[in-house]
C-alpha positions in Angstrom: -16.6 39.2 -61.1 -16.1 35.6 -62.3 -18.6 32.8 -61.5 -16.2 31.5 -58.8 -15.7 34.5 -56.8 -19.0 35.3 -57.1 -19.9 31.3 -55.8 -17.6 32.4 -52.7 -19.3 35.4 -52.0 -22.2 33.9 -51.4 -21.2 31.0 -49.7 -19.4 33.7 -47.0 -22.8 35.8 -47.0 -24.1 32.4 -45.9 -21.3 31.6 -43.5 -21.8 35.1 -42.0 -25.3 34.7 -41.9 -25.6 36.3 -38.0 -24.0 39.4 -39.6 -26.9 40.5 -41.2 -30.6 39.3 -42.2 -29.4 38.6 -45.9 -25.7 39.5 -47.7 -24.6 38.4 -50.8 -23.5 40.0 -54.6 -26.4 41.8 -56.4 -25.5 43.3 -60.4 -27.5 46.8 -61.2 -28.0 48.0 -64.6 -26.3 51.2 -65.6 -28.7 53.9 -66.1 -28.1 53.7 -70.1 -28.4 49.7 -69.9 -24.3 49.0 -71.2 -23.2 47.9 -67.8 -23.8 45.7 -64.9 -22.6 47.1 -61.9 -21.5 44.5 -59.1 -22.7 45.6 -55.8 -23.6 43.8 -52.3 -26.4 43.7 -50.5 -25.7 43.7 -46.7 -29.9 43.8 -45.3 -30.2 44.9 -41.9 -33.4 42.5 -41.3 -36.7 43.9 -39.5 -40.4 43.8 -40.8 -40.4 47.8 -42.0 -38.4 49.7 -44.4 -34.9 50.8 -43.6 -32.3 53.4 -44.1 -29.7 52.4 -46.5 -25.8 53.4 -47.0 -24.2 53.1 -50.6 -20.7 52.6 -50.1 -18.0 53.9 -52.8 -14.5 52.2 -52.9 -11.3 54.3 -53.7 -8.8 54.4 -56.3 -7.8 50.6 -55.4 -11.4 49.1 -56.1 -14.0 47.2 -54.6 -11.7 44.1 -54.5 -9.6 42.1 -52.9 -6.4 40.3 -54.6 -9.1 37.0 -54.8 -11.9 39.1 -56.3 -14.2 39.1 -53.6 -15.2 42.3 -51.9 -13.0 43.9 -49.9 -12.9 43.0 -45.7 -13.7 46.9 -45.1 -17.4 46.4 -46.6 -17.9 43.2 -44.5 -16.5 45.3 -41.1 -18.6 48.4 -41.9 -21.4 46.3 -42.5 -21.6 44.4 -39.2 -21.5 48.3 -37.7 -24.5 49.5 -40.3 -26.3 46.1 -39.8 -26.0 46.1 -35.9 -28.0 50.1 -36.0 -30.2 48.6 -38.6 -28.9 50.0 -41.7 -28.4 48.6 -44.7 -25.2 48.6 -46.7 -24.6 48.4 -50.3 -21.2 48.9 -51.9 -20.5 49.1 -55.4 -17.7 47.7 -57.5 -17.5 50.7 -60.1 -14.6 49.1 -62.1 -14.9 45.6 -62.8 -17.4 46.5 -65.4 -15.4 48.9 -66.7 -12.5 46.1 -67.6 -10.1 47.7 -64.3 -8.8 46.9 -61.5 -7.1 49.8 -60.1 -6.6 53.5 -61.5 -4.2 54.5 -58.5 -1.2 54.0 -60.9 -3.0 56.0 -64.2 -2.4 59.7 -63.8 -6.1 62.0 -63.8 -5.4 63.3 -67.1 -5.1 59.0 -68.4 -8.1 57.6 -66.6 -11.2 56.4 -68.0 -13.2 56.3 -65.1 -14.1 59.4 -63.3 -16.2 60.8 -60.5 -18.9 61.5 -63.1 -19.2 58.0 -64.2 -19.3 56.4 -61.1 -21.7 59.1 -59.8 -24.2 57.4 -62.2 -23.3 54.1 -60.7 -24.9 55.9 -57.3 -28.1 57.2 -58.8 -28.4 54.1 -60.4 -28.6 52.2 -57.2 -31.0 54.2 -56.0 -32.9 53.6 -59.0 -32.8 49.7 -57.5 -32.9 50.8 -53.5 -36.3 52.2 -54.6 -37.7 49.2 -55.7 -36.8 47.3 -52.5 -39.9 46.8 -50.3 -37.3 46.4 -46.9 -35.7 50.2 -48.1 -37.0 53.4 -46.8 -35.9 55.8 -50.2 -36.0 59.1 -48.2 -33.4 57.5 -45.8 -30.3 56.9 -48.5 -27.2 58.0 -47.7 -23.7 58.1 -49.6 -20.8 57.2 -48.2 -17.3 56.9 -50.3 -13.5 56.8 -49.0 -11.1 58.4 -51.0 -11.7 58.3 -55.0 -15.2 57.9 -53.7 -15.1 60.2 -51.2 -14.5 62.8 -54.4 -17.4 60.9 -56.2 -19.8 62.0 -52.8 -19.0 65.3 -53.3 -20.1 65.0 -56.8 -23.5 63.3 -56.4 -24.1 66.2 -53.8 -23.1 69.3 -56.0 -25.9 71.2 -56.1 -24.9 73.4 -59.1 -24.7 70.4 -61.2 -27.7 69.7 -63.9 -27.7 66.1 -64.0 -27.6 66.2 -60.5 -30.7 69.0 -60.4 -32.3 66.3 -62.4 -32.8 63.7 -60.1 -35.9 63.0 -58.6 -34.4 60.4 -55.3 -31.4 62.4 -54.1 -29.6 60.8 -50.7 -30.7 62.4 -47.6 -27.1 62.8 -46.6 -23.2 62.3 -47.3 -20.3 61.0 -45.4 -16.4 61.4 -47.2 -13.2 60.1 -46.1 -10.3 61.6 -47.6 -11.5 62.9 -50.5 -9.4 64.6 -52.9 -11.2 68.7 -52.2 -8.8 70.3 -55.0 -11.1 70.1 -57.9 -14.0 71.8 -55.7 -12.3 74.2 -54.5 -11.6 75.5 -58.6 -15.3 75.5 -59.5 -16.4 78.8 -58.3 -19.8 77.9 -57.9 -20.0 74.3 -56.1 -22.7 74.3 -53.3 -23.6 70.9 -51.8 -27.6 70.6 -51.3 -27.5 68.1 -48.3 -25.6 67.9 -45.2 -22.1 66.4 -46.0 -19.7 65.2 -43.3 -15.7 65.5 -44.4 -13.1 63.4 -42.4 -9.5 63.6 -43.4 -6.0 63.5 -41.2 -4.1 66.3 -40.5 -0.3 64.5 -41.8 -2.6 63.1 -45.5 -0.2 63.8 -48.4 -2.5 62.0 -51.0 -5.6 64.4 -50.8 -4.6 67.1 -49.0 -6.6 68.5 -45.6 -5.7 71.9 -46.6 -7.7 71.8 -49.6 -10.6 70.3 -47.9 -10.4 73.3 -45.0 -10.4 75.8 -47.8 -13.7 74.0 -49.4 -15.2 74.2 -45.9 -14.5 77.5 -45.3 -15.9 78.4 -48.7 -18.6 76.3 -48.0 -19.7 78.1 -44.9 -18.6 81.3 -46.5 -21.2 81.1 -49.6 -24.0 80.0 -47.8 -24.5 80.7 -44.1 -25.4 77.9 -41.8 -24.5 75.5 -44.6 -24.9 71.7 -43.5 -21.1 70.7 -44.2 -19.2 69.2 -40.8 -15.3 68.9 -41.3 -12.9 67.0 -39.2 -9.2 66.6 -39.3 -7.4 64.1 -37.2 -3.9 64.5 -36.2 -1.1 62.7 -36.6 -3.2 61.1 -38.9 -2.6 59.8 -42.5 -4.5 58.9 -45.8 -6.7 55.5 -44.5 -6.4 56.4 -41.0 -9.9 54.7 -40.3 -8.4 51.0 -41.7 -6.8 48.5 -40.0 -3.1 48.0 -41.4 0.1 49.9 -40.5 1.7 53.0 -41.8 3.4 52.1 -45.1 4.7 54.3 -48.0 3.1 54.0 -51.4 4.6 54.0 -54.7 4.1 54.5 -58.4 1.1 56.5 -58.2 -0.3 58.7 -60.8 -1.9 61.1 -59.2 0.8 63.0 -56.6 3.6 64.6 -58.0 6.1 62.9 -56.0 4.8 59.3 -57.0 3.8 58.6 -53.2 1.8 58.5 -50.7 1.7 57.3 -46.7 -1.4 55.2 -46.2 -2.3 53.7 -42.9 -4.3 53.1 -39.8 -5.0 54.9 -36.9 -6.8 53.3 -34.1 -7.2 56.4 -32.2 -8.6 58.3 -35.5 -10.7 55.2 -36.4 -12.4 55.0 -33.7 -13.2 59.0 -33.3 -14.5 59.0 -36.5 -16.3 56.3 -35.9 -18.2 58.0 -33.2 -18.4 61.0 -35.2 -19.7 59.2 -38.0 -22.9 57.4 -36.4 -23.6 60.6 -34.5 -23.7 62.1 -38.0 -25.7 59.4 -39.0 -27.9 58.7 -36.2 -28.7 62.8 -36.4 -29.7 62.8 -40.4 -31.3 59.4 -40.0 -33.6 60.5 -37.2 -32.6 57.3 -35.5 -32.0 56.7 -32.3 -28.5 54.9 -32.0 -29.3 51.2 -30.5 -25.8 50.7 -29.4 -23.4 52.5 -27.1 -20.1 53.3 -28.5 -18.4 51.5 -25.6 -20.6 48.3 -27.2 -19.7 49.0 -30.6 -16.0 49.4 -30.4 -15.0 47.1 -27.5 -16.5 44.7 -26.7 -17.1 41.3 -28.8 -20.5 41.4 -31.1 -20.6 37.6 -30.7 -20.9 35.3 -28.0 -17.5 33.7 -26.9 -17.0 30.1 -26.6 -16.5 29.2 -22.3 -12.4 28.8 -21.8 -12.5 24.7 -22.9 -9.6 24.0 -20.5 -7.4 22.7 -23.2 -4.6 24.4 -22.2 -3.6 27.6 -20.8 -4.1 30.5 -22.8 0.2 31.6 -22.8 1.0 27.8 -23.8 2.6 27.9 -26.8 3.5 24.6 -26.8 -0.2 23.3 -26.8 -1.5 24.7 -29.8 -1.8 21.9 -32.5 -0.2 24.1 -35.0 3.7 23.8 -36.7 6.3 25.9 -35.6 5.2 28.7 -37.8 1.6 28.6 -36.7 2.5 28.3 -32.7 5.3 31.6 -33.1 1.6 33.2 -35.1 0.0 32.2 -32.0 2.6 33.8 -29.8 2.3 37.3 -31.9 -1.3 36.8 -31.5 -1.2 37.2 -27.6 0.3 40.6 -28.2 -3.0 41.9 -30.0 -5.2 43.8 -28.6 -8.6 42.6 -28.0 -11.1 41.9 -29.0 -9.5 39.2 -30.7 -9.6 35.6 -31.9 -7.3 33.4 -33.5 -8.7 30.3 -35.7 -6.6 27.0 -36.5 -7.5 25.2 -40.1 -8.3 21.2 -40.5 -5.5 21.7 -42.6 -3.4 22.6 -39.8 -3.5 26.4 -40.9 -4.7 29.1 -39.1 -6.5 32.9 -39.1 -6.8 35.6 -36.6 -8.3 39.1 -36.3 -7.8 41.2 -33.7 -8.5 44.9 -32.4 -12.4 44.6 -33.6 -15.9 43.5 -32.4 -16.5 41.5 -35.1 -12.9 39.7 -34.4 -14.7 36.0 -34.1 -16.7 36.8 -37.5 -14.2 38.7 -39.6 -11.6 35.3 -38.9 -14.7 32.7 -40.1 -14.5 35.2 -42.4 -10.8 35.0 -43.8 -11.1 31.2 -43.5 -14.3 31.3 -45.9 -12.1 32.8 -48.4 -9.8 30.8 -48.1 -11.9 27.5 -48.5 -10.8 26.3 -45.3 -12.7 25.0 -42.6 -11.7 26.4 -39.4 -12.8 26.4 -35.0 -11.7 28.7 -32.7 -8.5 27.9 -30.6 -8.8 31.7 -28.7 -10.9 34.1 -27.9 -8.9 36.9 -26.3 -7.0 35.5 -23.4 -9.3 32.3 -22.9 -8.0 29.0 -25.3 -12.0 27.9 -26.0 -10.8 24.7 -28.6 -11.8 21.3 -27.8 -10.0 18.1 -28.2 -13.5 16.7 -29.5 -13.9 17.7 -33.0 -17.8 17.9 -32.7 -17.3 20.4 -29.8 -15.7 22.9 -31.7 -16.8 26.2 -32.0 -17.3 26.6 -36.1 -18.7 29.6 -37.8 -22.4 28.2 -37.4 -22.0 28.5 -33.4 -21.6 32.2 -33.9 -24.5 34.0 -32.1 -24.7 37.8 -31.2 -24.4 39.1 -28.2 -27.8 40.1 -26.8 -29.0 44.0 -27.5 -26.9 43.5 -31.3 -28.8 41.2 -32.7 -30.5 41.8 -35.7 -34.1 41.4 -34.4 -33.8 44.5 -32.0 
């Protein structure tokens, strides 16, 4: 990561300083000292030692087009941060001179599970030496291409694995790919591992993961090894975006894939994640998911009177900005919408950490930005100094960080 992204990074850990006690890009040393692996540290605050989450990208990376990290980390670490968790994904490519290896096909790539499984055990070689981590509490978490690489660092049958003296306490996959498993006859996992995948996936298929379950269960009775498959659902049913069709990929026979959201699957898995979590963890969950999923994690700005929330007309954007406004209203909440001093704007919607997430976007953007909506209440003030910025952001009381 150049010096300019990495600048940016930390000037939006600073901007979303109420998301957590301390964020901002960290480099690990590979376990054989050639690499630095880029990670980022999301610190859930408190005075004791804390459970920790390493997060594992897919095939796609850690990045995002500008080469920061990706908007999932920063959502799934105002969820970790809020239950006082730490978060720390890892940007396995970048060091290894890619981008993406969705497009290379398996028998091509460079970079495999095995590789990036070092880049795990070699963050927790650095989670131990953190004073605020609690190294019996680590747990694995990938999506995808890293989904595959949990179910790696968790093979029990493995040597290198067998060799390690910190092992995670516990593993969460999305959509992994369950094929390769499923051919070694002897793959055991040695701590509880929690598989979420939808029913429709035609990238890494759920049939594959059912079979590795029922093995699973089969080899080893009472095994630790939860499954879930969500219907109607596809590959990256727990983002954000719609349903699209991708192409040119190396690894499916017909070159694509369908890869989207789906609000109903996010949130179950959701639940069924931090119940996972909060049952492996031995911690209490401080949130309700009613709190978690609904409503706003930040306080909203008092309606301003500037102008009704369905005028158009009033909102001190172009055309093109006031018709974005207009789409905006048929979001659903929680949402906010954000206008520029450069007469752009931002908006998230459909999240808690809607009002954070779009200080977020204009961070990235090097813009500075104040909230024109929150939901269905304009909250923007004619006086500049009135304006609720990103420093005005304060959490909502019961999801703060001080608990």
């Amino acid at each position: 990561m150049g010096w300019a992204n990495r600048f940016w990074a930390l000037l939006l850990g600073l901007l979303m300083g109420p998301l957590s006690h301390a964020a901002g890009p960290v480099s690990i040393p590979s376990r054989d000292g050639k690499l630095q692996i880029p990670a980022y540290w999301f610190d859930a605050g408190g005075s004791e030692p804390r459970p920790v989450i390493i997060g594992l990208h897919g095939c796609g990376g850690g990045l995002d087009s500008k080469g920061n990290f990706a908007e999932r980390f920063f959502r799934y670490a105002g969820y970790f941060n809020a239950e006082r968790i730490h978060f720390l994904p890892l940007d396995s490519f970048t060091p290894r001179g890619q981008k993406s290896i969705c497009e290379t096909p398996n028998k091509l790539r460079t970079i495999h599970e095995a590789d990036r499984r070092e880049d795990v055990f070699a963050a927790i070689d650095w989670l131990v030496k953190q004073p605020s981590v609690d190294a019996s509490r680590i747990v694995v978490m990938g999506w995808s291409h890293g989904a595959q690489t949990v179910l790696s660092t968790i093979d029990a049958s493995d040597k290198y694995v067998q060799a390690q003296k910190v092992q995670p306490r516990a593993a969460v996959a999305f959509y992994p790919g369950c094929l390769v498993n499923n051919k070694m006859w002897n793959y055991e996992v040695h701590v509880p591992l929690l598989i979420m995948i939808g029913e429709l996936d035609d990238w890494t298929l759920a049939r594959e993961c059912v079979t590795l379950h029922e093995r699973l269960q089969k080899n080893k009775t009472n095994a630790a090894v939860d499954l879930v498959v969500y219907p109607g659902s596809y590959h990256g049913f727990d983002g954000t975006g719609p349903v699209t069709q991708m192409e040119n990929l190396g690894n499916t026979k017909s070159g694509k894939a369908t890869v989207g959201g789906n609000p109903a699957a996010r949130e179950a898995s959701h639940v069924r994640m931090f119940e996972f979590l909060s049952a492996q963890l031995g911690q209490p969950l401080l949130l309700s998911h009613a709190q978690r999923f609904k409503g706003h994690h930040y306080v909203a700005p008092p309606a301003s009177g500037f102008a009704a929330a369905d005028d158009t007309a009033a909102v001190p954007l172009s055309d093109a900005g006031k018709a974005r406004y207009a789409h905006f209203r048929t979001l659903p909440s929680p949402k906010a919408f954000a206008v520029t001093e450069k007469g752009g704007w931002y908006f998230k919607a459909g999240e808690p950490e809607a009002m954070a997430t779009t200080f977020e976007l204009c961070a990235k953007a090097k813009s500075k930005c104040w909230l024109y909506a929150v939901d269905d209440q304009v909250v923007w003030q004619a006086d500049v100094a009135a304006r609720a910025g990103a420093a005005s952001l304060q959490r909502v009381a019961g999801k703060s960080n001080g608990f």
